[in-house]
C-alpha positions in Angstrom: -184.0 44.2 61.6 -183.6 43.9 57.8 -185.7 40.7 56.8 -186.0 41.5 52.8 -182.7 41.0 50.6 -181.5 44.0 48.9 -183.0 45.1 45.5 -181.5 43.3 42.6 -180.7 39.8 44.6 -184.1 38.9 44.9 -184.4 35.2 46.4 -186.5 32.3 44.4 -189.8 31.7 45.3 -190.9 30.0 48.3 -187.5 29.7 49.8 -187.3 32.9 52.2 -188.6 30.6 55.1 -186.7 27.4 56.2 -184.4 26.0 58.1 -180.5 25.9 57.6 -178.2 23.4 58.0 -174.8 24.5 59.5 -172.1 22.5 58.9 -168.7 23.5 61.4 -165.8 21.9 59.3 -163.5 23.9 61.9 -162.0 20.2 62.9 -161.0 19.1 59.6 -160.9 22.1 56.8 -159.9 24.8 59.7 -157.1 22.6 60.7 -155.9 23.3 57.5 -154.8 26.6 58.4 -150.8 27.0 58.3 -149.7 26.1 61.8 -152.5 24.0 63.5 -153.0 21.1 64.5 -155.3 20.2 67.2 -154.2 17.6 69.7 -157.1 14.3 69.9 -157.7 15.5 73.4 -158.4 18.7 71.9 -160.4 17.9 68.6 -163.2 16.3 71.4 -163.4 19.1 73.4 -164.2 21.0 70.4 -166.5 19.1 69.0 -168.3 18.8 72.6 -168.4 22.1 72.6 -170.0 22.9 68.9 -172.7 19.9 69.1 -173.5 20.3 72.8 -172.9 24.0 73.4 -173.1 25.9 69.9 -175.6 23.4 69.0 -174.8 23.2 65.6 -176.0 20.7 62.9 -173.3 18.6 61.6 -169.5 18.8 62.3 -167.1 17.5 60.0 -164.1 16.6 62.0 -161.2 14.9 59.8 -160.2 13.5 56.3 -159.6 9.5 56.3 -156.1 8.0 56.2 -154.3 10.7 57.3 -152.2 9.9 60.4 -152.6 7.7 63.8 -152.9 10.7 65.7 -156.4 11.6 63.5 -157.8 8.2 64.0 -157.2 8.8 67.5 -159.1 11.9 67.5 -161.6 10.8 65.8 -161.9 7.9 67.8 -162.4 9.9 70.7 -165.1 12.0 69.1 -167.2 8.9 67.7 -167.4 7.0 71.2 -168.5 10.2 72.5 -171.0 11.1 70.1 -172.3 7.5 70.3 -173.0 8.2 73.8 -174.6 11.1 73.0 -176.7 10.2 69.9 -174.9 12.5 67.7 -173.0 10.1 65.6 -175.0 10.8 62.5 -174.3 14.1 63.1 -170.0 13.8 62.7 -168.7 13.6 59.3 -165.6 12.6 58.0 -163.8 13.3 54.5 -162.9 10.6 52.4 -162.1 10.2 49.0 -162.6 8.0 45.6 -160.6 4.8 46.9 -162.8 1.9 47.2 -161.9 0.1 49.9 -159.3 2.2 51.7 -161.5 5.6 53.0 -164.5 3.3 53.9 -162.6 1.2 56.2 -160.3 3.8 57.9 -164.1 5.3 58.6 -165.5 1.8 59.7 -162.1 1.6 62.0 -162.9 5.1 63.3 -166.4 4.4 64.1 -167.6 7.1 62.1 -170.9 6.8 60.1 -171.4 9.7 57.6 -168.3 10.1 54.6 -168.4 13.5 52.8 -166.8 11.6 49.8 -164.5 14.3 47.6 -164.9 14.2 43.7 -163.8 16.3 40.9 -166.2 19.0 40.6 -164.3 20.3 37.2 -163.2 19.4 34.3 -160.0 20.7 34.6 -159.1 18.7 37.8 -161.0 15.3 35.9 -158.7 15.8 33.2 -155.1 17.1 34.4 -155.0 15.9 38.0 -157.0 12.3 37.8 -156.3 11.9 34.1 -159.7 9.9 33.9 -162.2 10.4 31.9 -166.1 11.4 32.7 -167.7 8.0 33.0 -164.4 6.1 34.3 -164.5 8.8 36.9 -168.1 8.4 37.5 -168.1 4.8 37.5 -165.6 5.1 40.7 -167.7 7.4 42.8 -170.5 4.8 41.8 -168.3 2.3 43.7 -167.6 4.4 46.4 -170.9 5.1 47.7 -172.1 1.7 46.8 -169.3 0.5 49.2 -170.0 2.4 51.7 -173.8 1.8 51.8 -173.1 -1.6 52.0 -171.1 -0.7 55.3 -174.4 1.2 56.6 -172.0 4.7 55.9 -174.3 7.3 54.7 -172.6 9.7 52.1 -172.6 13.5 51.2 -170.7 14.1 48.0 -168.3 17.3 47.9 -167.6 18.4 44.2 -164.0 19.8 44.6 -163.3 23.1 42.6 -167.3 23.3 41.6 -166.6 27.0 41.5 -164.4 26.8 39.1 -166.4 24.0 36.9 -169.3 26.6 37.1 -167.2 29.3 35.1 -165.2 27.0 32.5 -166.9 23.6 32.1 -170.7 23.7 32.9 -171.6 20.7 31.0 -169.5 18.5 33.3 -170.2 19.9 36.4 -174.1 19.8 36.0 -174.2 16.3 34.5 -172.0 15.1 37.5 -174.4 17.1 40.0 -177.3 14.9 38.0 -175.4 11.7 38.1 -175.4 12.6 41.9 -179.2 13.3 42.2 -179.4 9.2 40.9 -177.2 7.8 43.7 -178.4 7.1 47.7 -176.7 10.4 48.5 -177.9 12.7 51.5 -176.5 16.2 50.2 -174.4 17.6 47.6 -171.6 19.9 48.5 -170.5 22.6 46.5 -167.2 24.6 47.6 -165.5 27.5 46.1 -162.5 25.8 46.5 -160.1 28.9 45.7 -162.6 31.5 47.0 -162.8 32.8 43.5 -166.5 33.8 43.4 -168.5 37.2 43.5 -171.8 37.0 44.9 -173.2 37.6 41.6 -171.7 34.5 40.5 -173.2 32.5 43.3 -176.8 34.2 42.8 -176.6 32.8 39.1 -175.3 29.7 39.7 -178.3 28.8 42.5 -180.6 30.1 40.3 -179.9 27.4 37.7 -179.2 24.9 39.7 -181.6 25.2 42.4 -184.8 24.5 40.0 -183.1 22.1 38.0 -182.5 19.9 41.0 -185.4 20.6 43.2 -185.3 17.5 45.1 -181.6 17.7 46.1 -180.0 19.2 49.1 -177.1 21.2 48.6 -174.4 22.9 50.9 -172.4 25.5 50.0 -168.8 25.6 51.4 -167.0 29.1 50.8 -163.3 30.4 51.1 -162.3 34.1 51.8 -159.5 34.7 49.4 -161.4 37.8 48.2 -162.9 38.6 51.7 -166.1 37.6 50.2 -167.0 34.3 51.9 -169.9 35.9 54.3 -171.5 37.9 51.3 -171.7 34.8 49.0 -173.3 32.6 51.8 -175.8 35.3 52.1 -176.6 34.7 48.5 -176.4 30.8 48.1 -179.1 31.1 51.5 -181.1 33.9 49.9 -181.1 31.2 46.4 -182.0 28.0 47.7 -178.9 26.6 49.3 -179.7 24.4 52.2 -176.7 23.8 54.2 -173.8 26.1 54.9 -170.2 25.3 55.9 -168.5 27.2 58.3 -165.3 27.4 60.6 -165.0 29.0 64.2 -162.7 32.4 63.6 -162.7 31.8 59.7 -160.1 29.3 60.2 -158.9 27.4 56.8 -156.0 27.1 54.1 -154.8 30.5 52.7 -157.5 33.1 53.3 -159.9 30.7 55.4 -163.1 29.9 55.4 -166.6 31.7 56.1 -166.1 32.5 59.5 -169.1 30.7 62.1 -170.1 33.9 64.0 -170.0 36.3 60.9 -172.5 33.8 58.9 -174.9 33.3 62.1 -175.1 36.9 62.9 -175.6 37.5 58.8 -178.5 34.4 58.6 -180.3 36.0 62.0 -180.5 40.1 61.1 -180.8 39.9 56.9 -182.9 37.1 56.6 -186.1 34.8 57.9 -184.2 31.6 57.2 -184.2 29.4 60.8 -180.9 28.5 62.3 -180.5 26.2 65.6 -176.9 28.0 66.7 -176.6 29.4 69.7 -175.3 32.5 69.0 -174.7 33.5 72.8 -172.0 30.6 73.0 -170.5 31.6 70.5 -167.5 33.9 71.9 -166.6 31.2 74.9 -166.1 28.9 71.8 -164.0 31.4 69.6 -161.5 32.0 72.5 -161.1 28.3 72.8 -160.5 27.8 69.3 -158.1 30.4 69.9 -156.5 29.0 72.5 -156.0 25.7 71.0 -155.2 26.9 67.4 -152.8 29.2 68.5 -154.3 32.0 65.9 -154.9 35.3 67.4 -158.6 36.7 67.0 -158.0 40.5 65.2 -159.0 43.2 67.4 -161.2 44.3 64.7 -162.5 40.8 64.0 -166.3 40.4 63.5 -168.6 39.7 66.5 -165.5 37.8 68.1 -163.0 40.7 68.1 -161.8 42.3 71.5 -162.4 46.0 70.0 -166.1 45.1 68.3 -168.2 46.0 71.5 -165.4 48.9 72.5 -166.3 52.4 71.8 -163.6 54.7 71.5 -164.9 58.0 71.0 -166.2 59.9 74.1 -169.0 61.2 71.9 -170.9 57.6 71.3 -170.6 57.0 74.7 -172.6 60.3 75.3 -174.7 59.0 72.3 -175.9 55.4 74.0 -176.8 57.6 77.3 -179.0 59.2 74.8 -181.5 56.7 73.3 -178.4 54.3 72.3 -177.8 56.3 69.5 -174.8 54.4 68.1 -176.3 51.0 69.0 -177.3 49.0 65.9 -178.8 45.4 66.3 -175.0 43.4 66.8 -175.8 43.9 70.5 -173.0 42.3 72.3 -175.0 40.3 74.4 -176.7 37.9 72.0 -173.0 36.5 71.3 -171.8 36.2 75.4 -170.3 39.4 75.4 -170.8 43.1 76.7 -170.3 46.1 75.2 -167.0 48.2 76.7 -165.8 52.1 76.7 -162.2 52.5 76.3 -160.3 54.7 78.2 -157.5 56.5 76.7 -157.1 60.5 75.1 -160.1 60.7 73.1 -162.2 59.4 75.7 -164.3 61.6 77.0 -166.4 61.8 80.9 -169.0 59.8 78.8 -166.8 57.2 78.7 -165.5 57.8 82.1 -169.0 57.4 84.0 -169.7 54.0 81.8 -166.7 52.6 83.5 -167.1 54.2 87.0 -170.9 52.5 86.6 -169.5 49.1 85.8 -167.1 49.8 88.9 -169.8 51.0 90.9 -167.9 53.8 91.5 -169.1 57.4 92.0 -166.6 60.8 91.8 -167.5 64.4 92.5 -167.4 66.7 89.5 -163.7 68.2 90.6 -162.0 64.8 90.8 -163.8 63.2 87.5 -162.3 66.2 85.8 -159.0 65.2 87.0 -159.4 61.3 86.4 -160.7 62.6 83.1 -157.0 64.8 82.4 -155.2 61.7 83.9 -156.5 59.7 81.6 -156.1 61.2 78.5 -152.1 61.7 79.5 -151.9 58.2 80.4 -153.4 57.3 77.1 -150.5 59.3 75.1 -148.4 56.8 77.0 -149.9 53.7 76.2 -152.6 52.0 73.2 -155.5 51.9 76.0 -156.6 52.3 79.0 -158.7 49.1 81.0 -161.4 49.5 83.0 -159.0 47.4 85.2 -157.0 50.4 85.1 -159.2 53.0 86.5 -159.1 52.1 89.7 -155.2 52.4 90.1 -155.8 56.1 88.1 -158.2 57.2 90.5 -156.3 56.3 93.6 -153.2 58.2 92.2 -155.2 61.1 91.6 -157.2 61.2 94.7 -153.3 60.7 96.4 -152.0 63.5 93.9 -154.8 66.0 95.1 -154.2 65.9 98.5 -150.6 66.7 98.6 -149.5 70.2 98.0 -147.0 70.1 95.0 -144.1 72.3 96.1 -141.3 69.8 94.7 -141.4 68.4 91.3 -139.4 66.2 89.5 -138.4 68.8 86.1 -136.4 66.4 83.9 -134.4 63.2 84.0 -132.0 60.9 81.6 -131.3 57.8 82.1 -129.0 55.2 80.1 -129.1 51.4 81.0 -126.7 49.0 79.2 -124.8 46.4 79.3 -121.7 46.0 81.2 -122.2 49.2 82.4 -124.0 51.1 85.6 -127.5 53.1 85.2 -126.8 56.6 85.2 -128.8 59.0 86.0 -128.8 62.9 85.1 -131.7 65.0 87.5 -133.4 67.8 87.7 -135.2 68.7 90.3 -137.8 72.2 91.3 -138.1 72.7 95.4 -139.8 75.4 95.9 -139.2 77.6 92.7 -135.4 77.2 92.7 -133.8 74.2 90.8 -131.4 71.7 91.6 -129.1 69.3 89.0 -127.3 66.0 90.1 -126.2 62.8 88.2 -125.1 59.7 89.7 -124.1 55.8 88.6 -125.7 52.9 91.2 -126.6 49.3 90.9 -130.1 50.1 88.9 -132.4 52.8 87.0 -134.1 53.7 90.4 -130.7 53.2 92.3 -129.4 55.4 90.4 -132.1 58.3 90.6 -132.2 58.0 94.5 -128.2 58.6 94.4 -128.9 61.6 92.4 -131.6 62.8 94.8 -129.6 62.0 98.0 -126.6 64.4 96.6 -129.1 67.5 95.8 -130.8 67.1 99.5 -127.2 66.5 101.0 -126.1 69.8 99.2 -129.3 71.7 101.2 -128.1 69.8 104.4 -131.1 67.5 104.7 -131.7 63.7 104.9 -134.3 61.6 102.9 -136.4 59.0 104.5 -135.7 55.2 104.9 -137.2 53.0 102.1 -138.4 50.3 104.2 -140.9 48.1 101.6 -140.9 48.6 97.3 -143.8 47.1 95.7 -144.8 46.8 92.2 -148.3 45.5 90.6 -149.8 45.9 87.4 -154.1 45.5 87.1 -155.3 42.0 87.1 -155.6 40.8 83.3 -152.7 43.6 82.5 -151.2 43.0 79.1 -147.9 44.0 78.4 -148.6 47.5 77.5 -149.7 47.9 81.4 -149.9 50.7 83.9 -147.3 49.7 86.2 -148.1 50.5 90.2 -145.3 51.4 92.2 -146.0 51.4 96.3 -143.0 52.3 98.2 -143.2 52.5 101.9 -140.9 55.3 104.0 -140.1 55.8 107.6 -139.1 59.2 108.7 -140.1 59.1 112.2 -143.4 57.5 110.9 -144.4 55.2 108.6 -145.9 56.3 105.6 -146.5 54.8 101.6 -146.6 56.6 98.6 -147.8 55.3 94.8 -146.9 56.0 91.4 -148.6 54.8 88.3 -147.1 54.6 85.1 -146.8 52.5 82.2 -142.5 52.7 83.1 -141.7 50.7 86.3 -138.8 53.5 86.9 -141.0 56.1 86.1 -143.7 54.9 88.2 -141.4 54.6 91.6 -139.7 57.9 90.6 -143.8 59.3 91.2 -144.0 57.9 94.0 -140.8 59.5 95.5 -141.6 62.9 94.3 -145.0 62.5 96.1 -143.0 61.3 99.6 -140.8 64.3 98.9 -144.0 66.8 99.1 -145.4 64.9 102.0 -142.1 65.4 104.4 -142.0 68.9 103.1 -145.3 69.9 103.9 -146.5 67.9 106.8 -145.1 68.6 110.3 -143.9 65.4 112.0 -144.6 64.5 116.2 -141.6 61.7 116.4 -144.0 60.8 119.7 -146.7 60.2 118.3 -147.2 56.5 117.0 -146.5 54.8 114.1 -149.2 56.2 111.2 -149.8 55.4 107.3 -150.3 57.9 104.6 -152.9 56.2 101.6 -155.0 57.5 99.1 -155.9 61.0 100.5 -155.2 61.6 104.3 -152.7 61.2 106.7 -154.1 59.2 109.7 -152.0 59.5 112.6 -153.5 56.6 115.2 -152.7 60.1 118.2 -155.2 61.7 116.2 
C-alpha cells in the first residue's frame, strides 16, 4: 500500500493523519443528473442505506423550496433520522432568502442548511448584481436567521473555483467574513469542474494556513475526468471534508464518484475514513436501480468488468502467487473477482470457473469445453459462468455420439407476410443431400426440408413429442439459448442444442437425434428409455 503522496505534491505539515469527513450529496446534487429524480419513498431508502449501511458522515439530501414532492422526501428522511439520532447528520441546500429557505427547512424538520453564496466575483456582479458588502450583509442575515431557529449552517461558496483563478481578493475576504460568522464548515466546489490538481494543491496551500481554525469541504465535478485526482490533493493539503455522489452521479460530467474517492483516501493516504467500503457495491446497484443510470462495465470498483479477467494468461498468473492482483481486491467492496469465458480465455480461466462450480473434468473433455468455448465466444460478447454448465452438458452429449450426419449449410429468410424458407444441406455418411422447403416457422421450415431428404432415402424421422427452450439463470440478452427437444422412435429419447440462436440451437439438437437413430440399434420391446448427457439408459438394461 502506497501511504506517501507522490514527489512534487508534498502535503502541509501535520496534516497526513486525521480524519475525513464524507459528505454523500448523491440525494440532492446527484439528482441533478439529466433524467432523475428519485421518488420520496426512494430518497429514504437511500439515505437509510448511506447513514446506516455505508456509514457515511453527513448526507445532503435536497435544496429548499423546490417542489411538494421534495418536502415530502425530506420529510420522510428527517422523521427517520430523528429516530435514529442522525438528524444533525442530514443537510439541506438553501439559499440567501431570509425568511423563505429557513422555514421551508423548519417545515421539513431539517436542522443543518448548507446556505449557497457567490463564491466569485463574476457571479456577485452579473448574476446577483449586488455589491460585496450588500451581498455580505444578506448572508449575515441568513445565518443569523437561522441560528435564531436553532439551524446550524455550512456555507457553500458557488463557483469558488473560478473566484480562485480570476478574483482572489473577493473570494478570500468572503472566506474571512465566513471564518467571523457561527458557521460549522466552509464549502468550496469547483462548480464547472474546471480545476487541475495543481490548481487545487495551490489553492489549499494558501488557504489552509491562512485559515487554520476553519473547516473546509471540498466539492468536485468531473468535466475534465479529474474530480478523484483533485480530492486526492485538497485531502493530501488540508481539506477536511469531501463531497461525494454514489456512481459519480451529478449535472453534466458528475460529481467525484463515492467508491473511486474511498478506495483513493484508503490505499494513497493515512487519512481515517468511517465508510464502509464493503457496502459499497449493494448501494451502487441500488442507486442504479432507482436512478435509472447504467453503471459502465469499465466503471471504477463498481463496474461489472473491474473484478473480470479476460485474458487466460492472468488467470494462470493469480494461480501463481496472484501475480496480476494489486490491492483493489474485490472483496473489500462486496464483490468477487470473476474469469470470463469467451475465445481468449484460456483452461486457466476454465478451472477458476469449474472451482466456483465445484466442478471437476478430465483432461480430454476440458480440452473440449475449452474449444467450445472459444467458438461460442466468436458468437457472443461473453461467456457466464452461468453458462458453463449448459456448455459442458452439450459437450459431454456431443462426445458420446458418433458424428456420421452433420448438418453442412443452411439459409434461412423470415419476413413479414411471408413463410420461413429454408434451403438445407445435409452430409449422411460422406454423401450429401440438398432440400428447401416453406412451413409455419424458422424450425418448421428446416424439419420440412429434413423430412423431404430422409423421404427421398425412404426413411421416416422420429415423433417430436416435447420442445423446450431455457436460457441460464441471470441470462442477458446476448444469451446461450438451450434447446431440449424430446423424440419417440420406438423409445423415448431427448436431445440439446446450445446456441446463442434459438433456431440454431433446436437445429443442434436434431442433428444430434439424427446420429443417435443412426447409430444405436433399437429393441421396440424393450421399455420406454431416455438418452441425457452421455449414455443411453435403457430401464431392460
Amino acid at each position: 500500500m502506497i501511504n506517501q503522496p507522490s514527489k512534487g505534491s508534498k502535503p502541509l505539515e501535520g496534516l497526513t493523519q486525521r480524519r475525513i469527513e464524507i459528505m454523500d450529496t448523491t440525494l440532492r446534487d446527484g439528482e441533478q443528473t439529466s433524467g432523475v429524480s428519485f421518488l420520496p419513498s426512494e430518497k429514504l431508502q437511500i439515505a437509510k442505506l448511506l447513514l446506516d449501511e455505508l456509514k457515511v458522515d453527513r448526507i445532503e439530501v435536497a435544496s429548499a423550496r423546490v417542489s411538494e414532492g421534495e418536502l415530502e422526501g425530506v420529510q420522510k428522511i428527517t422523521q427517520w433520522a430523528s429516530q435514529k439520532g442522525y438528524l444533525e447528520r442530514v443537510e439541506v441546500l438553501g439559499f440567501v432568502d431570509t425568511p423563505a429557505s429557513v422555514n421551508w427547512l423548519l417545515e421539513a424538520g431539517a436542522k443543518v442548511m448548507n446556505l449557497l453564496t457567490k463564491g466569485s466575483l463574476n457571479h456577485l456582479t452579473h448574476q446577483l448584481k449586488k455589491t460585496q458588502e450588500e451581498h455580505f450583509e444578506d448572508i449575515r442575515k441568513s445565518i443569523q436567521h437561522a441560528r435564531e431557529n436553532q439551524i446550524n449552517v455550512n456555507v457553500y461558496l458557488e463557483d469558488w473555483s473560478n473566484g480562485m483563478r480570476n478574483s482572489q481578493e473577493y473570494t478570500l475576504s468572503l472566506i474571512e467574513f465566513l471564518t467571523k460568522q457561527p458557521v460549522q464548515r466552509i464549502m468550496l466546489p469547483d462548480t464547472l469542474g474546471l480545476l487541475s490538481p495543481e490548481e487545487v494543491k495551490e489553492y489549499f496551500q494558501l488557504i489552509i494556513p491562512k485559515f487554520p481554525d476553519a473547516h473546509f469541504d471540498f466539492h468536485a465535478h468531473n468535466d475534465y475526468d479529474l474530480s478523484v485526482a483533485n480530492v486526492m490533493e485538497a485531502v493530501l493539503h488540508g481539506v477536511s471534508g469531501i463531497h461525494t455522489t454514489i456512481n459519480g452521479l451529478g449535472e453534466r460530467a458528475g460529481n467525484a464518484p463515492l467508491e473511486s474517492v474511498i478506495a483513493v483516501i484508503k490505499d494513497f493516504t493515512e487519512l481515517e475514513i468511517g465508510v464502509q467500503e464493503q457496502k459499497i457495491f449493494r448501494v451502487s446497484k441500488l442507486v442504479e436501480q432507482f436512478s435509472g443510470q447504467h453503471i459502465p462495465a469499465n466503471k471504477p470498483v463498481v463496474g461489472e468488468n473491474v473484478f473480470t479477467q479476460t485474458a487466460g494468461i492472468h488467470a494462470d498468473g493469480d494461480n501463481k502467487k496472484n501475480l496480476y492482483f494489486n490491492d483493489l481486491m474485490p472483496e473489500r467492496f462486496g464483490r468477487q473477482r470473476k474469469y470470463a469465458l469467451g475465445k481468449t480465455s484460456g483452461k486457466a480461466n476454465i478451472l477458476k470457473n469449474l472451482e466456483e462450480l465445484g466442478i471437476s473434468l478430465e483432461k480430454e473433455e476440458l480440452a473440449r469445453v475449452t474449444q467450445r468455448i472459444i467458438e461460442l465466444g466468436d458468437k457472443k460478447e461473453r461467456v457466464t459462468t452461468e453458462d458453463l454448465p449448459y456448455i459442458i452438458s452439450d459437450v459431454l452429449q456431443n462426445n458420446s455420439i458418433s458424428k456420421n450426419i452433420s448438418i453442412e449449410g443452411y439459409h434461412m429468410t423470415h419476413s413479414k407476410g411471408l413463410k420461413p424458407t429454408v434451403q438445407l444441406r445435409m452430409r449422411i455418411h460422406e454423401k450429401t443431400y440438398d432440400a428447401s422447403a416453406t412451413g409455419d416457422g424458422q424450425y418448421d421450415s428446416f424439419m420440412r426440408a429434413l423430412r423431404k431428404i430422409y423421404k427421398s432415402m425412404g426413411r421416416e424421422l422420429p415423433k417430436l413429442t416435447d420442445y423446450h427452450v431455457s436460457i441460464p439463470p441471470g441470462g442477458k440478452t446476448d444469451a446461450f439459448v438451450e434447446t431440449v427437444i424430446t423424440w419417440e422412435y420406438g423409445k423415448i429419447f431427448k436431445t440439446k442444442g446450445l446456441d446463442p440462436d434459438q433456431t440454431v440451437a433446436a437445429m443442434m439438437a436434431t442433428e444430434k437425434m439424427l446420429n443417435i437413430i443412426e447409430s444405436i440399434n433399437y429393441n421396440p420391446k424393450q421399455e420406454e428409455s431416455t438418452y441425457y448427457g452421455n449414455e443411453y439408459r435403457a430401464a431392460a438394461g
